[in-house]
C-alpha positions in Angstrom: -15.5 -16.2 -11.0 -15.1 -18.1 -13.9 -17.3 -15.8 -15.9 -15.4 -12.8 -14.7 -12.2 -13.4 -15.4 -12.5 -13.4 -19.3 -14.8 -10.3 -19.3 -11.8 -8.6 -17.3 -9.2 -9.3 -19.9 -12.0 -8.3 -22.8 -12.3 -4.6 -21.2 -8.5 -4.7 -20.8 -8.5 -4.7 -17.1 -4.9 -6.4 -15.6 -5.8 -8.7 -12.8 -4.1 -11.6 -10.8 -4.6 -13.8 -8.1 -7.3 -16.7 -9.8 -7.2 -19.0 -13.0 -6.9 -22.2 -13.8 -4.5 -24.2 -11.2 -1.8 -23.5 -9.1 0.1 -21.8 -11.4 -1.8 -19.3 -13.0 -3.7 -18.2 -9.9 -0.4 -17.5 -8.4 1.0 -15.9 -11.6 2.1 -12.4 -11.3 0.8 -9.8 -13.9 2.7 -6.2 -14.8 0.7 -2.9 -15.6 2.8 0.1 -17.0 3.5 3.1 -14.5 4.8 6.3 -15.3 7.4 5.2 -18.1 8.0 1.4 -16.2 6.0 -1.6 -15.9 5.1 -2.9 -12.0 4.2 -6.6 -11.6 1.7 -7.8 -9.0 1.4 -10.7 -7.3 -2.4 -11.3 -5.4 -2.9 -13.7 -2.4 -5.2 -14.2 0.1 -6.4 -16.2 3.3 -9.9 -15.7 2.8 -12.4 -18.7 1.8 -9.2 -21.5 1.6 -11.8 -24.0 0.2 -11.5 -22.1 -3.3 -7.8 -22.4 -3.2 -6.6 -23.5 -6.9 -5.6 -26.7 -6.6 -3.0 -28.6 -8.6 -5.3 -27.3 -12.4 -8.7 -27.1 -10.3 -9.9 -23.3 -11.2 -9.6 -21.0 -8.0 -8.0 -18.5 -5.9 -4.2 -18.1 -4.7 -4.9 -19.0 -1.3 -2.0 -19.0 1.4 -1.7 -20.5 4.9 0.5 -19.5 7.6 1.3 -20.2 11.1 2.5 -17.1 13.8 5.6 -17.9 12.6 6.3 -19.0 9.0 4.0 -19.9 5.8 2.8 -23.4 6.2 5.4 -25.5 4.2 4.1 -26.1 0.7 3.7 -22.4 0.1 7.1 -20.7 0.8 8.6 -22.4 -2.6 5.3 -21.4 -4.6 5.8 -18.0 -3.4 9.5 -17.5 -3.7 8.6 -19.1 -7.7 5.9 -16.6 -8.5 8.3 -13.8 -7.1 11.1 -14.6 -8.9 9.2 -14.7 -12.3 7.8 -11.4 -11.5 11.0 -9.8 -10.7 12.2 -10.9 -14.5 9.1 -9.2 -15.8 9.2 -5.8 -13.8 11.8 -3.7 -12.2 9.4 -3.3 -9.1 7.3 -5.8 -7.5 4.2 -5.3 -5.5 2.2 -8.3 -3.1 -1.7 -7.4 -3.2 -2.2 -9.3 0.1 -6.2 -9.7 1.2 -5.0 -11.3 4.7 -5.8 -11.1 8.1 -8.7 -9.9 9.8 -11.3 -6.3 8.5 -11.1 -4.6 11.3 -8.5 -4.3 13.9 -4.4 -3.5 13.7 -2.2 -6.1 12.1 -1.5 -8.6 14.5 1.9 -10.3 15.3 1.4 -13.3 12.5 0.3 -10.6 10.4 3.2 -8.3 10.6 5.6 -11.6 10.3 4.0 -12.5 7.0 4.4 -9.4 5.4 8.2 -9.1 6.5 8.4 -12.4 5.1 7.0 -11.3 1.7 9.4 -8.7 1.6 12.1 -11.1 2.4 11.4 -13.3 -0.2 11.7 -10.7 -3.0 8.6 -8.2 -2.9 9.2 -4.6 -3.0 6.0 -3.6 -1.3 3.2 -4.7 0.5 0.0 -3.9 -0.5 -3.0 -5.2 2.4 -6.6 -4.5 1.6 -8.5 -6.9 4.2 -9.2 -4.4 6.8 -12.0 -2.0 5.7 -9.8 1.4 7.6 -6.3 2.6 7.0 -3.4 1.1 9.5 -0.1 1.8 10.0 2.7 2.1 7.8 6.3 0.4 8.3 9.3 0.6 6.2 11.1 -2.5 6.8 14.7 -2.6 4.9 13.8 0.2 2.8 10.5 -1.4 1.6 7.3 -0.4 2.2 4.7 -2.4 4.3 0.9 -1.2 4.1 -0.6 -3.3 6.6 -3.8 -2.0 4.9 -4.9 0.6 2.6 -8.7 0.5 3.9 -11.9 1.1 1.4 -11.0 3.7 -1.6 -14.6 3.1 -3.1 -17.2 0.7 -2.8 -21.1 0.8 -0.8 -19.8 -0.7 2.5 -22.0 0.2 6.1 -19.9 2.8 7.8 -18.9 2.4 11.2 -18.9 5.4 13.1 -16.0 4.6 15.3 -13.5 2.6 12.5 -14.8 5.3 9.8 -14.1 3.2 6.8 -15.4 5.8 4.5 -12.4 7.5 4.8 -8.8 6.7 3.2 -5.8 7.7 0.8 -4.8 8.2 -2.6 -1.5 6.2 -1.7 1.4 7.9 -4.7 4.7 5.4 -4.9 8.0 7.1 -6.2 10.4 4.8 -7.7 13.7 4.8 -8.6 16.2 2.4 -9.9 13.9 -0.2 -8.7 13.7 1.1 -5.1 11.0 2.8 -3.1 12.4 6.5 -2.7 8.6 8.4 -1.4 5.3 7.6 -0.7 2.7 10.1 -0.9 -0.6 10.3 0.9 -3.9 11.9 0.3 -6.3 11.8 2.1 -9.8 10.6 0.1 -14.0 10.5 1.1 -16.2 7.8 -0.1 -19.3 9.7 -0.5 -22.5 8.6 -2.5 -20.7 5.4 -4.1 -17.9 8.1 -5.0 -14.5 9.4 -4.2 -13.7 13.0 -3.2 -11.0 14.9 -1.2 -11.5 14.8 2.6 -12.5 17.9 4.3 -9.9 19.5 7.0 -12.3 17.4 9.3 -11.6 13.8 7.9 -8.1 14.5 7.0 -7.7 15.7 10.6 -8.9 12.3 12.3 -7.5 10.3 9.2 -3.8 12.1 10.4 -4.5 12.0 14.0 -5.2 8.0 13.5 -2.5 6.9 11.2 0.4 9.1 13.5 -1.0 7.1 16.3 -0.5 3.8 13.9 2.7 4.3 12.4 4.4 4.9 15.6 3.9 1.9 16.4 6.4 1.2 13.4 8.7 3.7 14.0 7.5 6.0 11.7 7.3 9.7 11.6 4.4 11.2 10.8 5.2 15.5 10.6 2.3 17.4 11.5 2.0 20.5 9.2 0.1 21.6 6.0 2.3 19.0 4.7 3.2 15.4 4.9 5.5 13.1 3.9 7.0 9.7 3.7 9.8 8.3 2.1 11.2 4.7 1.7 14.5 4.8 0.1 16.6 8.2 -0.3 18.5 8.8 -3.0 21.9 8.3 -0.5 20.7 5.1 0.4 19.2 6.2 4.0 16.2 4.4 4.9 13.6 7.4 5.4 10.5 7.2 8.2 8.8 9.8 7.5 4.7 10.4 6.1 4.0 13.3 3.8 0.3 13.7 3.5 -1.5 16.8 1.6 -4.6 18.3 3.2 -4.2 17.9 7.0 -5.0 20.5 9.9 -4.3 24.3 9.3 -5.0 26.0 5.9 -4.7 24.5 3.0 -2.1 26.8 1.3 -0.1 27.0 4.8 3.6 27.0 4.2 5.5 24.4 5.1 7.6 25.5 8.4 10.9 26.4 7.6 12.6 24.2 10.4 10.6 21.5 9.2 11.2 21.9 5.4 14.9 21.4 6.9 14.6 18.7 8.3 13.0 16.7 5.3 15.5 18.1 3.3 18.6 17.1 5.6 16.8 13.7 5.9 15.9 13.0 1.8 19.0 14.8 0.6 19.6 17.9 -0.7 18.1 17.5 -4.0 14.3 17.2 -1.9 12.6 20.3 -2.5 9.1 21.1 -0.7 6.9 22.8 -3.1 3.2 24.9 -2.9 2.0 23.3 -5.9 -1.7 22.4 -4.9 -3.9 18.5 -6.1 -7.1 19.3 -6.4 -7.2 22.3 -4.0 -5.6 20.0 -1.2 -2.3 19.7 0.3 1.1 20.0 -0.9 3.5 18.4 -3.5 7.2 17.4 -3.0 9.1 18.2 -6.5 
């Protein structure tokens, strides 16, 4: 790890979440995005014997109870998110917690609320190897995981971790106003569009998931989700490209109605076409 770290910052490659002590394991670090800079924190729960330690070289390791951090972390958090939100008008918590397979459990769920609570704009989970469910919690957006987007991991035919999203944030003002999903293969060490196939169990999985959550998942040639509108309504909806039917299928017109009365007026649903799959909100 200590070897790594330098040859990421000499092929310019932003990364967080290890270095020398306490502090700058925990430190955030900001990448530029569409005209704006986003600052990322990175934590995990994994291997807690590595944890950077006072300026012992490590990882930003966390520990938690089913209720609350354990109580030397909550300041170091609330610290490393207060410095990030002077550094970036939108802060995101790479979080590699909990278990790789499975749905987010209770203690899971808690912590991420928590993160939000403390001053993150989104949370970002990447310890389970498949997709789960998607909650907006005050606006924000909690991805309880965003599965494997590329890597050489055994498949498992039931959890199919070979299959994923492209996950597309829109901000504005600082607030999560959509999040866009589409649906991405692993295939040879590579990524590619999924089929109608695998974006037809990827869909039929995550509607299952999110409604756990509350959240709306619209079944069409279209799909959306939203955070924050711009009238200030908390959305709960999914918009994924690619999903059953044709691929150039137009959006219902009761349904484009309903997106439209639920974002505001100013939400238009498009036919402009990524890569051959799905659909685009302008």
């Amino acid at each position: 790890m200590k070897e790594c770290l330098p040859l990421l910052g000499s092929a310019g490659i932003a990364h967080a979440g290890a270095g020398s002590g306490m502090g700058q394991s925990a430190a955030p670090v900001t990448v530029p995005a569409a005209g704006t800079r986003v600052a990322v924190i990175s934590l995990t729960d994994n291997e807690p014997e590595w944890e950077a330690i006072n300026t012992r070289f490590g990882i930003n390791c966390i520990r938690y109870t089913a209720h609350a951090f354990d109580e030397l972390y909550p300041a170091r958090v609330d610290q490393a998110l207060k410095h990030a939100r002077e550094l970036a008008p939108f802060v995101l918590v790479s979080a590699r917690v909990g278990p790789n397979w499975g749905a987010p459990t209770r203690t899971i769920r808690t912590l991420a609320q928590q993160l939000l609570d403390l001053g993150a704009d989104c949370y970002w989970g990447h310890s389970n190897h498949s997709p789960q469910g998607i909650e907006f919690y005050h606006g924000k957006a909690i991805l309880y995981s965003a599965g494997d987007f590329v890597d050489d991991y055994a498949v498992d035919a039931l959890e199919r971790n070979d299959l994923s999203f492209r996950f597309l944030l829109e901000v504005e003002a600082g607030r999560l106003r959509t999040l866009k999903l589409f649906p991405t293969a692993i295939e040879g060490c590579r990524v590619r569009p999924a089929t109608s196939s695998e974006s037809a169990f990827l869909i039929n999985r995550l509607t299952r998931q999110c409604s756990e959550y509350g959240t709306r998942v619209l079944r069409t040639g279209l799909v959306v989700a939203g955070g924050t509108s711009r009238g200030g309504r908390e959305a709960g909806f999914l918009l994924l490209g690619g999903l059953h039917g044709g691929m150039d299928e137009v959006p219902d017109p009761s349904l484009e109605a309903e997106i439209v009365g639920h974002f505001g007026a100013d939400v238009v649903l498009g036919n402009q076409l990524i890569d051959g799959k799905g659909w685009v909100v302008h």
